[in-house]
C-alpha positions, 0 to 999 in steps of 0.5 A: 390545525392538523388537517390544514397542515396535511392539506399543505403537505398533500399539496406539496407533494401533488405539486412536485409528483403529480400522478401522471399516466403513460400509455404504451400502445402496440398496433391495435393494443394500448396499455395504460400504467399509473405513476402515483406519487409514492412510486414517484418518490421512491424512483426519486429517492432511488436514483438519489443515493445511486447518484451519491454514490457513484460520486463517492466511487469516482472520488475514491478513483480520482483519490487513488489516481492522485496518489499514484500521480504523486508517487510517481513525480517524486521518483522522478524528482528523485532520478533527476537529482541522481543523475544531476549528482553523478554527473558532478561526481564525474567532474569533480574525480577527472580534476582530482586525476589530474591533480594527483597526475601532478603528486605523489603525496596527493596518490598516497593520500587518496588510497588511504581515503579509498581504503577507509571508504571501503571500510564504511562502505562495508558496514553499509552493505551489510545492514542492505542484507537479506532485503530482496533484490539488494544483493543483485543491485548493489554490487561493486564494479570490478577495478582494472587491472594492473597492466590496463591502468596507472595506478592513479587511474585504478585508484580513482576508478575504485572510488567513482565506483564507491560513490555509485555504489551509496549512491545506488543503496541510497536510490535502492531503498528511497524506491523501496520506501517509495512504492511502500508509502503508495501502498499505505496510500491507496489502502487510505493509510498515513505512512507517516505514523506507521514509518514512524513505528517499529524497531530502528536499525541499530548502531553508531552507524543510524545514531549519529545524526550530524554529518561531521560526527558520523565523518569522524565515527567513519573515518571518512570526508564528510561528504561521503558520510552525508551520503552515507547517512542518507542511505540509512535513513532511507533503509530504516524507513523502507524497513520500518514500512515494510515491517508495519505491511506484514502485520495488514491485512494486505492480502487476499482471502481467496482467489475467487471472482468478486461477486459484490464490493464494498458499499451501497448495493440492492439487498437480495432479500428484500431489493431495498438499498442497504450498505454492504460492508464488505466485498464478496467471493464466489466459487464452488462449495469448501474452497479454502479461506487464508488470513490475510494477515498474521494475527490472533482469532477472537472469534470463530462461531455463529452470528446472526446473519453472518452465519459460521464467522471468523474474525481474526484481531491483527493488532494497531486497531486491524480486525477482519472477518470472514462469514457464510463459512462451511466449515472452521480450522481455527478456534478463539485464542489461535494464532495464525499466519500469514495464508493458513488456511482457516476454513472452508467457503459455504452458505451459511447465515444470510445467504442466497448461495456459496460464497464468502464475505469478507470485511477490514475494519480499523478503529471500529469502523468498516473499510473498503477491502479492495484498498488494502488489496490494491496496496497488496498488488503495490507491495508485490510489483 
């Protein structure tokens, strides 16, 4: 019964690969090569897992395209509706000219509402404080002067300017927050959960969320505090991001050329398929390494294969490791930061010449390093 089921299985395989012969003839001279069916399977199988994985690459391009593309329709969208806003805003102050024009009592009661405004206004630009790029973004037109308007017209050109102005600190941080959550995207993380994360910026100011109580808590109409509220929300969140991406692993080892990625690759050793779960640099003997985050190092020592290793444990699940090291600066329980140097690049271990191998994992599980670069690059436009 066992000799009829390798019989079976014999002529299965001779039935799809076949021994064939191929003869190459050059002028008077004819070579003859044999293809056996093992070496048949094993082209096969070769060029299987090459196919597969060149559909996971082009997935991962097509995912990150997606994602930009996204990204980039919402800003749009977002634009769109600024300008749409503005330009109600201008119609809605020509008839308020006109109909202070015609009162007294109608000026006085719009320089108490701009004076109250400027006071709220005030409490806005300062949580905008120490954000990169706010302080050349979100500054207050200059008001004519005295002898150039009427009062009416100076009053109500301070008050255009102040509904640009939260207009803009609305859009400034929407952006921000905008360009962060790409970053988490193409790094293939929610932003979601990590908006979520992190301290809330403080005070009645982010606390009330109903628009007539943070109105009445402003002393302003409520229109102008929906807007207000608008642009808390959108700096609490570009904040709480920003925070979370200063404790990834968004940055680069080295600024070494890339020799190898992440994923299915030949191995030098033995040429057979195996799966690379990191992304090698090469450059001269001792270059240094930097943390690409700021963390704790949980380890610094040998690993069979990895040769002189360092692995740095960044909190939320983050670990990274950089192996083949010539020398070490850092020991177990040593907190380091953002870029310091923590060794020397070598060619210890498994390795076939000076290098560094570099991997992220989260959760236990490798991830692909050129993502998170990709989401460093976003962070820094």
């Amino acid at each position: 019964m066992a000799e009829d089921k390798g019989a079976v299985r014999l002529s299965w395989i001779e039935l799809w690969f076949p021994e064939r012969h191929i003869y190459l003839r050059t002028q008077s001279e004819t070579r003859g090569y044999v293809l056996t069916s093992g070496r048949q399977i094993l082209l096969t199988l070769c060029g299987v897992i090459l196919a597969g994985w060149t559909l996971v690459a082009s997935g991962g391009f097509i995912f990150d395209l997606v994602t930009r593309s996204r990204a980039d329709a919402e800003v749009v969208r977002a634009r769109a509706a600024s300008e749409r806003l503005n330009a109600d805003l201008q119609a809605r102050l020509e008839t308020a000219v006109v109909r202070m024009s015609a009162t007294t009592g109608g000026l006085d009661e719009m320089a108490g509402l701009v004076e109250r405004r400027h006071a709220a206004l005030t409490q806005v630009m300062s949580l905008f404080r120490g954000v990169d790029g706010a302080e050349t973004v979100l500054v207050p037109a200059t008001p004519p002067a005295a002898g150039q308007a009427a009062p009416v017209q100076r009053i109500v050109a301070v008050r255009m300017d102040q509904e640009r102005l939260i207009e803009r600190a609305g859009d400034f941080a929407q952006t921000r927050a905008e360009r962060l959550r790409l970053a988490f995207r193409l790094a293939g993380l929610n932003p979601a959960v990590y908006g979520a994360r992190g301290s809330a910026l403080g005070g009645p100011l982010i606390e009330a969320r109903d628009p007539k109580a943070l109105a009445t808590i402003l002393d302003v109409d409520e229109p102008f505090a929906v807007r207000i509220r608008h642009a808390a929300d959108n700096l609490t969140e570009m904040r709480r991001l920003a925070d979370a991406a200063e404790g990834l692993p968004f940055d680069r080892p080295t600024q070494a050329r890339t020799t190898s990625g992440f994923g299915v690759r030949f191995d030098p050793f033995n040429g057979r398929p195996a799966v690379h779960q990191g992304q090698d640099f090469a450059a001269p003997l001792n270059s240094p390494i930097h943390a690409t985050a700021p963390g704790v190092v949980s380890y610094a020592g040998v690993r069979s294969g990895y040769g002189n290793t360092i692995e740095i444990d960044h909190g939320h699940g983050f670990k990274t490791r950089f192996a083949h090291l010539n020398t070490l600066a850092v020991q177990p329980g040593q907190r380091v930061a953002l870029g310091q140097r923590i060794g020397a690049m070598g060619t210890t271990g498994r390795s076939t010449g000076v290098h560094l191998h570099y991997e992220v994992w989260m959760d236990g599980r490798p991830q692909n390093p050129a993502r998170f670069f990709r989401a460093g690059d976003q962070i820094v436009q």
